[in-house]
DOPATI-469834 format. One record per residue (C-alpha): residue in one letter; x, y, z. Coordinates in steps of 0.1 Angstrom, whole numbers, padded with zeros to 4 digits, always signed. Example, Ala and Ser with C-alpha at 12.3 -4.5 7.8 and 13.67 -1.06 7.14 Angstrom:
BEGIN
A+0123-0045+0078 S+0137-0011+0071 
This chain:
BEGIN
X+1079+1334+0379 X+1112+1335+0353 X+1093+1333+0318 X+1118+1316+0304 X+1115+1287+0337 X+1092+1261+0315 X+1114+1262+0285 X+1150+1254+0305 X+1138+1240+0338 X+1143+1198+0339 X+1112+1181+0346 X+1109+1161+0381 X+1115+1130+0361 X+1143+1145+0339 X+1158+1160+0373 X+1159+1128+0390 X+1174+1113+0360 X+1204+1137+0359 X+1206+1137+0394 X+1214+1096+0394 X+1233+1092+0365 X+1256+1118+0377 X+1258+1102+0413 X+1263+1072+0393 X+1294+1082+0376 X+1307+1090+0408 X+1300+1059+0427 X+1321+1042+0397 X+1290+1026+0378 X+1297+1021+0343 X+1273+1037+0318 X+1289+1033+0287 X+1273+0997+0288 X+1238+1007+0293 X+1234+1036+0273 X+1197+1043+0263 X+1187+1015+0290 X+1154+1027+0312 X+1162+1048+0349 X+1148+1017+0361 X+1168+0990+0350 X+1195+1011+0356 X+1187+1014+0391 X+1181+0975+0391 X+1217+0970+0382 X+1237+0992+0406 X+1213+0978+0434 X+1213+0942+0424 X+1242+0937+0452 X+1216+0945+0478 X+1202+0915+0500 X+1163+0918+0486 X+1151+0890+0513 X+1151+0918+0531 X+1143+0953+0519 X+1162+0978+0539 X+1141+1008+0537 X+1109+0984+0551 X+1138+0968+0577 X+1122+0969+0614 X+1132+0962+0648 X+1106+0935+0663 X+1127+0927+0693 X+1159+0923+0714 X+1170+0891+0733 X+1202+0880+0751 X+1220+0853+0761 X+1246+0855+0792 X+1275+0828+0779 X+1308+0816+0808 X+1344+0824+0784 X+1371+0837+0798 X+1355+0829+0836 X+1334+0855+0830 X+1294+0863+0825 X+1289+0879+0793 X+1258+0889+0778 X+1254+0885+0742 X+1227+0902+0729 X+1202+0894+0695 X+1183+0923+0676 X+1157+0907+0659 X+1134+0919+0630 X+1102+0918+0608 X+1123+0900+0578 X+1140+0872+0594 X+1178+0882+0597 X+1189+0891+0630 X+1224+0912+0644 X+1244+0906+0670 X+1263+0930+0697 X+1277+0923+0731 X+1276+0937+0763 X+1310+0941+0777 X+1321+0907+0802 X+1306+0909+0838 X+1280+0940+0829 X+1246+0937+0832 X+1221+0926+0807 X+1200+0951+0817 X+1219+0976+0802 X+1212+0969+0768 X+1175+0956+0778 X+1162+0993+0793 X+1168+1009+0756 X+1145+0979+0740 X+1118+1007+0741 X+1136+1033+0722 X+1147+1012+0697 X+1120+0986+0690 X+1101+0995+0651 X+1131+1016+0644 X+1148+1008+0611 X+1181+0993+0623 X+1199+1006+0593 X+1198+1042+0604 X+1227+1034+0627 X+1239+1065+0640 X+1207+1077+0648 X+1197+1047+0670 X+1232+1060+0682 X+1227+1094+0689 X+1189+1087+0705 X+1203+1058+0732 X+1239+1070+0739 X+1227+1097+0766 X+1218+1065+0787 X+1251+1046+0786 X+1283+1064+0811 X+1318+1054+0820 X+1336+1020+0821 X+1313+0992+0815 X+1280+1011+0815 X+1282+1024+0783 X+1286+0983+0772 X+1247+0986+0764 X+1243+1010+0741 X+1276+0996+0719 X+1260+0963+0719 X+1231+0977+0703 X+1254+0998+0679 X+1274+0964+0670 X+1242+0948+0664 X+1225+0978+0641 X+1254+0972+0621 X+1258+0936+0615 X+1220+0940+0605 X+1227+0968+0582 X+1253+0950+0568 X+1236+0912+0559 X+1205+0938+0546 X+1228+0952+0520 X+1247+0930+0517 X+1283+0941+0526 X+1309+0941+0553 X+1307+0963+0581 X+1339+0976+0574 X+1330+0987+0539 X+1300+1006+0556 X+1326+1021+0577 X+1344+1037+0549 X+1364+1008+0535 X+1396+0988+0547 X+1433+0999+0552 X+1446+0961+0556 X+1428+0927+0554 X+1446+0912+0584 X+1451+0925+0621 X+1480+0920+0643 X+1470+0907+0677 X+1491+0910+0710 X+1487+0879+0735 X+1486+0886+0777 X+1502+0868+0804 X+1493+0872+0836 X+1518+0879+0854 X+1534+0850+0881 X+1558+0859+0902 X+1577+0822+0893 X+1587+0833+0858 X+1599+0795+0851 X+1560+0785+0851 X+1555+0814+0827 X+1587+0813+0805 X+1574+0781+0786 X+1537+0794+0779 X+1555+0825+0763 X+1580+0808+0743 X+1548+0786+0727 X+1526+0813+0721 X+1555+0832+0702 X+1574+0805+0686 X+1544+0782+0679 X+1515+0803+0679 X+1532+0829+0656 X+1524+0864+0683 X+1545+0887+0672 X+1533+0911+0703 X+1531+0905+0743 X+1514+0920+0770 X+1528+0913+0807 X+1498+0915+0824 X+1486+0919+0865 X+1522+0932+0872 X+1516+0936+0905 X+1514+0897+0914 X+1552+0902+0909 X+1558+0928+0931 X+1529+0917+0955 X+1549+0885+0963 X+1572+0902+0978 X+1566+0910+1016 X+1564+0947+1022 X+1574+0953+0986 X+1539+0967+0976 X+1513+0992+0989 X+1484+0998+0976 X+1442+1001+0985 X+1453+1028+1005 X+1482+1044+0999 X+1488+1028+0962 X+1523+1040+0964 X+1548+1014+0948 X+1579+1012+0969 X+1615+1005+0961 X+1611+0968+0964 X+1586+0969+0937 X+1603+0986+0912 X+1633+0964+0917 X+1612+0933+0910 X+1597+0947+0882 X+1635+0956+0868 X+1643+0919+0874 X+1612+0900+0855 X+1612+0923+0824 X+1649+0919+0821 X+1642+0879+0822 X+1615+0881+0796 X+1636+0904+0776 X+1662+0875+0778 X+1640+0852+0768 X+1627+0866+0740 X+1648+0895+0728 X+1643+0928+0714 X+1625+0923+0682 X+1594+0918+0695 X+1573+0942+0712 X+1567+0940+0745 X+1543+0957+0767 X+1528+0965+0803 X+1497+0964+0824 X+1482+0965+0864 X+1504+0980+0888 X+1475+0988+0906 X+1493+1020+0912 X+1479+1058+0912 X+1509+1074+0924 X+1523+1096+0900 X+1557+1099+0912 X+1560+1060+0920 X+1548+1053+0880 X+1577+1079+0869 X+1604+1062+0890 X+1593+1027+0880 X+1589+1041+0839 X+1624+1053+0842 X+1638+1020+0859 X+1623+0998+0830 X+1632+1020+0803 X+1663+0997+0793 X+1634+0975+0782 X+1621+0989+0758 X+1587+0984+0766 X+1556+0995+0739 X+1535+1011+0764 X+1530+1013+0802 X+1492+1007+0802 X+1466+1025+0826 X+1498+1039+0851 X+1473+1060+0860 X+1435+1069+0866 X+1427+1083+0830 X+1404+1110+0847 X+1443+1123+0857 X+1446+1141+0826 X+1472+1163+0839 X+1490+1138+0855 X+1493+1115+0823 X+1508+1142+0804 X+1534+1151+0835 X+1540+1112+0835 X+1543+1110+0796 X+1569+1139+0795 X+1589+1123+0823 X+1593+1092+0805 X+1606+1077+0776 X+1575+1043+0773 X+1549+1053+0755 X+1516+1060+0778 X+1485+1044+0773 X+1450+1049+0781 X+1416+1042+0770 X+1402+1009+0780 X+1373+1020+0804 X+1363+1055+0788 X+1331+1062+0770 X+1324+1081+0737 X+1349+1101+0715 X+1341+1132+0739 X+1359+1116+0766 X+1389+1103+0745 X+1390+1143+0728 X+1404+1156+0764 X+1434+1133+0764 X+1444+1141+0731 X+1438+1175+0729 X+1462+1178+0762 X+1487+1153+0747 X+1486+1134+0775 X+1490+1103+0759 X+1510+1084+0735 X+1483+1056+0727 X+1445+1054+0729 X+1430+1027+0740 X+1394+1019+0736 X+1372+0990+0737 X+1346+0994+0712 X+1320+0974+0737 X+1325+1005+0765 X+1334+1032+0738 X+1301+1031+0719 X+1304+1004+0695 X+1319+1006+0659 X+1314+1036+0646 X+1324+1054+0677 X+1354+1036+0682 X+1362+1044+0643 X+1360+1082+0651 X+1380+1081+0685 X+1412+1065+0661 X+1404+1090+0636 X+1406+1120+0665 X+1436+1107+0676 X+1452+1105+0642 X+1442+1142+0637 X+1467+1150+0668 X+1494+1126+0659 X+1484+1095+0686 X+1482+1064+0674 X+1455+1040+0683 X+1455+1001+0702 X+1423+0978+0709 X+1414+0968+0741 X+1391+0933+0739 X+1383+0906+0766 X+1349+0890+0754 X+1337+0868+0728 X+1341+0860+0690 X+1310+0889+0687 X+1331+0914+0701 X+1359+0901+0686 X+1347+0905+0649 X+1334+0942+0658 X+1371+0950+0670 X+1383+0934+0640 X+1357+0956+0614 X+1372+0986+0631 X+1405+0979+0630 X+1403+0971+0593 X+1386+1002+0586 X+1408+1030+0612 X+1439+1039+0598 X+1466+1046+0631 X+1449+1009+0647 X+1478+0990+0650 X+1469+0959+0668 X+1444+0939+0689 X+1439+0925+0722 X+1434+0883+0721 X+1431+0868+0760 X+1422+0837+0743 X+1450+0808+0750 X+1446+0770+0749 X+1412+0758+0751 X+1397+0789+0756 X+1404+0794+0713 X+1383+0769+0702 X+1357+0774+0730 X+1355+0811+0713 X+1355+0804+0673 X+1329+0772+0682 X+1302+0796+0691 X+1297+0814+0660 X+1295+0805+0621 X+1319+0821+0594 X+1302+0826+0564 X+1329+0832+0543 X+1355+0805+0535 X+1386+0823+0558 X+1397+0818+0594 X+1390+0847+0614 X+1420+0839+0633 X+1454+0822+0624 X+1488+0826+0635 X+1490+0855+0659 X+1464+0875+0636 X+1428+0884+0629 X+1419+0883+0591 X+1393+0908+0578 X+1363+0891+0561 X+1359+0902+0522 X+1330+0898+0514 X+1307+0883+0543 X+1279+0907+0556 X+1280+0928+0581 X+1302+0915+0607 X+1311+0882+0592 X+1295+0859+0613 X+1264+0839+0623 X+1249+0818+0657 X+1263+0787+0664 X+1234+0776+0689 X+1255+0745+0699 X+1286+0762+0703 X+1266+0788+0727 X+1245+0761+0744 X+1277+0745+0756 X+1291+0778+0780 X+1255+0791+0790 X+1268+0808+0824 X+1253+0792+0858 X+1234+0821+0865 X+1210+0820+0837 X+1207+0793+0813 X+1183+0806+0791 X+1183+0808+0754 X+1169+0841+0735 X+1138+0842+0757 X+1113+0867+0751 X+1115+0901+0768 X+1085+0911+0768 X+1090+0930+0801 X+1113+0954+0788 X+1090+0966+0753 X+1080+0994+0778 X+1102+1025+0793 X+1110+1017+0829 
């Protein structure tokens, strides 16, 4: 042993004193004010932000309920952790998956402190895979961290490493009809009225599929001449109608032909189109970057893929211009957060994808606050279907979450901004099962 060890050495007490002061300093805490107070009021003030009607090292998981809600036509399971100190998070399984997929990881997760996020992460995501089926192991992420966030009492964005901007721009879709005077007035309100400052021309291939003999696809999924040419016609009229300053892009041509998607990305270019989504099968990695280098639209991909690993492959080959993930298939927030980040590393900028509720909504919007290249937002919501969606949650913060063609970031509210509105949800329980939270007592077990 040094002699000299007892003299010089800190004590535990002294140690531990150092150690906090000096992480203190760096956390921005103010000491000048409290010289010669005790560690322990000292550590009572920095952590008097901290939500104590619930103590988050003691935080446990006691159970996980759902509740399968009709928007957007579609059965969507929302999903509710519960725990041993009364608050509650929320997460959604992507529209039209399976319950189940969040309910077979109950076991792993049940007494597990929610708050350790990415390890609840890391244990579950082995179980989740491509397109939707990844859905249940994101809703569980969302939820972990709209728990983590009302138990310390911050946004999930500032647990995600703060916020680049405080509102989000969102892009409206139109399905595409191949009578553009029906769809020429529901564009003109939603930009003019609504305030969108971004469109999406969705389902493309109802234009072209109108025509006889101008389409072939299930087998084949070549689009022909025909095709093209109506797709030439009704961007040119939208581009009429609305002009060039704002941005305007593409999706479905239900098309996996490479050489069909660089003829048609060539005939459009005049356009000036944002991005040509999905052209083709995003397992194609080759072919995206032959179709991106052919073209001068930006190529987009993203929508259906699961964890950053898969996302790493596209943008290491530069096959793409734009990511696209949805945070409820890519692994929830923090994943998503890391898959912009990647792509900002190799110069690719990064779009959300988003077709559910207001859950998954606020979890898109977290993100986007918080990832730097994300530079706007899916919003399917039109008409009725607006008020349908902000009516089933609470805002606890005095701000709409949406206004005017954009999202606004919460500042304050915990975790993701948002409580239950049991009326609001009671109203679009789906057909198929009207229950509400029951207990799943069937699932505390591995299958």
């Amino acid at each position: 042993m040094n002699p000299f060890s007892k003299h010089f050495a800190p004590s535990g007490l002294e140690l531990g004193r150092r150690d906090f002061i000096k992480k203190s300093v760096l956390g921005g805490v103010s000491l000048g004010a409290m010289a010669g107070l005790p560690i322990e009021d000292l550590v009572a003030h920095v952590t008097s932000g901290v939500n104590r009607n619930s103590s988050p090292s003691d935080l446990k998981i006691t159970d996980l309920r759902y509740v399968l809600v009709d928007h957007l036509d579609r059965a969507t399971p929302i999903i509710r952790i519960d725990t041993n100190q009364g608050i509650y998070g929320l997460g959604e399984v992507r529209e039209n998956a399976d319950p189940r997929l969040a309910l077979k990881l109950k076991s792993k997760i049940l007494g597990q402190n929610p708050c350790n996020v990415e390890r609840i992460f890391k244990s579950i995501k082995r179980y989740g895979g491509q397109y939707k089926e990844g859905s249940g192991v994101a809703a569980i992420e969302t939820a972990c961290w709209d728990l983590a966030g009302k138990a310390f009492g911050v946004p999930c964005w500032q647990m995600l490493g703060g916020r680049f901007r405080d509102k989000i721009r969102l892009y409206t879709d139109f399905m595409g009809d191949a009578n553009f005077d029906n769809l020429a007035p529901r564009i003109k309100h939603r930009t003019e009225v609504e305030g969108f400052t971004w469109i999406k021309m969705t389902r493309c291939y109802y234009v072209v599929g109108a025509i006889e003999g101008g389409y072939v696809y299930e087998t084949e999924n070549i689009l022909s001449q025909k095709g093209i040419d109506a797709l030439v016609e009704y961007f040119g009229k939208v581009r009429d109608l609305i002009g060039y300053d704002i941005p305007v892009s593409a999706d479905h041509f239900r098309a996996s032909d490479l050489n069909s998607m660089i003829r048609l990305g060539k005939a459009v270019e005049p356009f000036k189109l944002a991005w040509m989504e999905d052209p083709l099968r995003w397992q194609n990695t080759a072919q995206l970057k032959q179709l991106k280098e052919s073209i001068e639209i930006p190529v987009l991909t993203g929508e259906n893929m699961y964890l950053k690993e898969s996302f790493k492959e596209i943008c290491d080959a530069q096959a793409v211009d734009i990511v696209h993930p949805d945070q409820a298939s890519a692994g929830g927030l923090l994943e998503t957060k890391k898959i912009g980040d990647y792509a900002q590393d190799k110069g690719i900028s990064m779009a959300q994808h988003f077709t559910g509720t207001a859950i998954s909504y606020m979890a898109n919007v977290h993100i986007a606050a918080a990832t730097e290249n994300s530079m706007v937002l899916e919003f399917h919501q039109e008409g009725d279907e607006i008020p349908e969606m902000l009516n089933m949650v609470n805002v606890v913060e005095d701000k709409p979450i949406y206004a005017d063609g954009f999202a606004y970031v919460p500042d304050e509210a915990p975790g993701l901004g948002i409580t239950l509105n049991e009326e609001g949800i009671k109203a679009i329980l789906h057909p198929k099962d009207r229950s509400y939270f029951k207990p799943t007592l069937e699932w505390n077990e591995w299958i």
